[in-house]
C-alpha positions in Angstrom: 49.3 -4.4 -33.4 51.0 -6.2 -36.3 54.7 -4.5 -37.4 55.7 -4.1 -40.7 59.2 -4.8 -41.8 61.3 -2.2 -43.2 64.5 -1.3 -44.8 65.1 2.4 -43.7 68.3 3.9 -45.5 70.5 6.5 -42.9 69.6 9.7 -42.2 70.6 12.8 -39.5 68.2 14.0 -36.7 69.0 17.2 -35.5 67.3 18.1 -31.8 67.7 18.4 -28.6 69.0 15.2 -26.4 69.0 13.7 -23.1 70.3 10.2 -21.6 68.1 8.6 -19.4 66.9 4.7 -18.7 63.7 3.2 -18.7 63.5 2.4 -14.9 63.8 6.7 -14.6 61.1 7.3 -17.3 58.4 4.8 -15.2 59.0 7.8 -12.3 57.3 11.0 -12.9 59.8 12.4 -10.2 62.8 11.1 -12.3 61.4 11.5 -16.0 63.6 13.6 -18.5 61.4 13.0 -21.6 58.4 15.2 -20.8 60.9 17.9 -20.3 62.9 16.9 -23.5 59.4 17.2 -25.6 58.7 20.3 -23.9 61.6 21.9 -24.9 61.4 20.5 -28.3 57.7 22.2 -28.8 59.1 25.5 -27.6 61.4 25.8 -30.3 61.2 26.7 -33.9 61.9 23.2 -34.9 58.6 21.8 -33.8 57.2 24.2 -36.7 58.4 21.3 -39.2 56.0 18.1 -40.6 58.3 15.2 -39.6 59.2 15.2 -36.2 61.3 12.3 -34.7 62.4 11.0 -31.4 65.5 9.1 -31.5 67.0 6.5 -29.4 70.4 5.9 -29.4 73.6 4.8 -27.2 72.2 2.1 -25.9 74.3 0.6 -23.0 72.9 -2.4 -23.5 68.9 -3.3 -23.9 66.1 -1.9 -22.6 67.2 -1.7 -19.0 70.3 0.2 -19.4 70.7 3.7 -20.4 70.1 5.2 -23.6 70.0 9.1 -25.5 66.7 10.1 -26.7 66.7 13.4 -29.5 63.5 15.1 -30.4 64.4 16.5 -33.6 64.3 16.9 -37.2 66.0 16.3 -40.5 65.9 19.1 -42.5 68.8 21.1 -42.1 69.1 23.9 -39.8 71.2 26.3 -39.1 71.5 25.8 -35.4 74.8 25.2 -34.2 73.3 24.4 -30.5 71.4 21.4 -31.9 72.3 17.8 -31.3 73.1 15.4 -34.1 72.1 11.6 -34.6 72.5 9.4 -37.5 69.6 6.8 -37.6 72.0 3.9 -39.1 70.6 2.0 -42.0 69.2 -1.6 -42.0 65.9 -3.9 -40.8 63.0 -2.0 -38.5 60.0 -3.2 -37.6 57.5 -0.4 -37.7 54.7 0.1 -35.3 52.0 2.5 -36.0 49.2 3.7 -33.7 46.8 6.7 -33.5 45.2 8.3 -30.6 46.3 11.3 -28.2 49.4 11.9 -27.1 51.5 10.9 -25.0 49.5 8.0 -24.3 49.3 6.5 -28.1 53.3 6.5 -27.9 53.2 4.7 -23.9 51.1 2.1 -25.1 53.1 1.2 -28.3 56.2 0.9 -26.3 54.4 -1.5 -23.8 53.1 -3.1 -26.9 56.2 -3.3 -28.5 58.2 -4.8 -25.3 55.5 -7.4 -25.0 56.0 -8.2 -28.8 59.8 -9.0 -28.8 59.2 -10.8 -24.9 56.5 -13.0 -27.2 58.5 -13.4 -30.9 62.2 -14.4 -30.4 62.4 -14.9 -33.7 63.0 -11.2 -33.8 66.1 -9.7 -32.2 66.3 -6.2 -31.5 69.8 -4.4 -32.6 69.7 -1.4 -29.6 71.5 0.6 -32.1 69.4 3.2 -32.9 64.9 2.8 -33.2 62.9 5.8 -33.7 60.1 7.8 -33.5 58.4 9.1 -36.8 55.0 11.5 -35.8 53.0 11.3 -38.4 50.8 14.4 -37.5 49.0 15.1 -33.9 47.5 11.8 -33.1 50.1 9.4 -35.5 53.1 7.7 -34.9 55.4 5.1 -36.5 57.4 3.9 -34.2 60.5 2.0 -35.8 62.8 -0.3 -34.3 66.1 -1.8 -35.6 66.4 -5.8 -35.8 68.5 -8.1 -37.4 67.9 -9.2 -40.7 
């Protein structure tokens, strides 16, 4: 899987959020983000085309914590909602298809093996994303220095 680089102007993601670490996610016992989608798809926003999934606040990398929204960016008049900006700049865009959720497993381990493999390449952890595309599509963005 071959990224694409992007310049991605800033936008809002409106959603639902929780903070959580990869380490948690690996444990099905400790995992927030199936419950995070789950409430996502039992909402009215999941009746939208573009979908995101949002990762932002990083503590650090990818071993410290970090927020993750499932949202949108229309607007909505939801006051309960979330709100992210996905900051402008460089991404790298990785895009699979398959079923989900384990097209969007696999493009994670995919991309952690490609920045462990191209150092010429250095993540922001700032904010990446999550575009879905339709049922079995995603772009999967990730910020980087230019």
């Amino acid at each position: 899987m071959e990224p694409v680089k992007k310049e991605i102007a800033s936008f809002i993601v409106k959603g639902f959020s929780v903070r959580t670490n990869n380490q948690d996610e690996m444990n099905p016992k400790s995992a927030k983000l199936p419950a995070l989608w789950q409430r996502f798809f039992a909402s009215e926003l999941a009746n939208t085309t573009s979908i995101f999934g949002v990762y932002s606040d990083y503590e650090s990398n990818e071993d410290g914590l970090y927020t993750v929204t499932a949202g949108v960016s229309q607007e909505t008049n939801t006051d309960n909602l979330n709100t992210v900006m996905v900051l402008s700049g460089s991404y790298l865009v990785f895009e699979a298809k398959g079923p989900m959720p384990a097209t969007v497993i696999n493009v994670w381990k995919s991309i952690w093996e490609f920045f462990a493999a191209n150092h010429q390449f250095q993540r922001k952890f700032a904010t990446d994303f999550e575009l879905y595309l339709g049922a079995e599509q995603i772009a999967v963005h990730i910020g980087v220095f230019s």
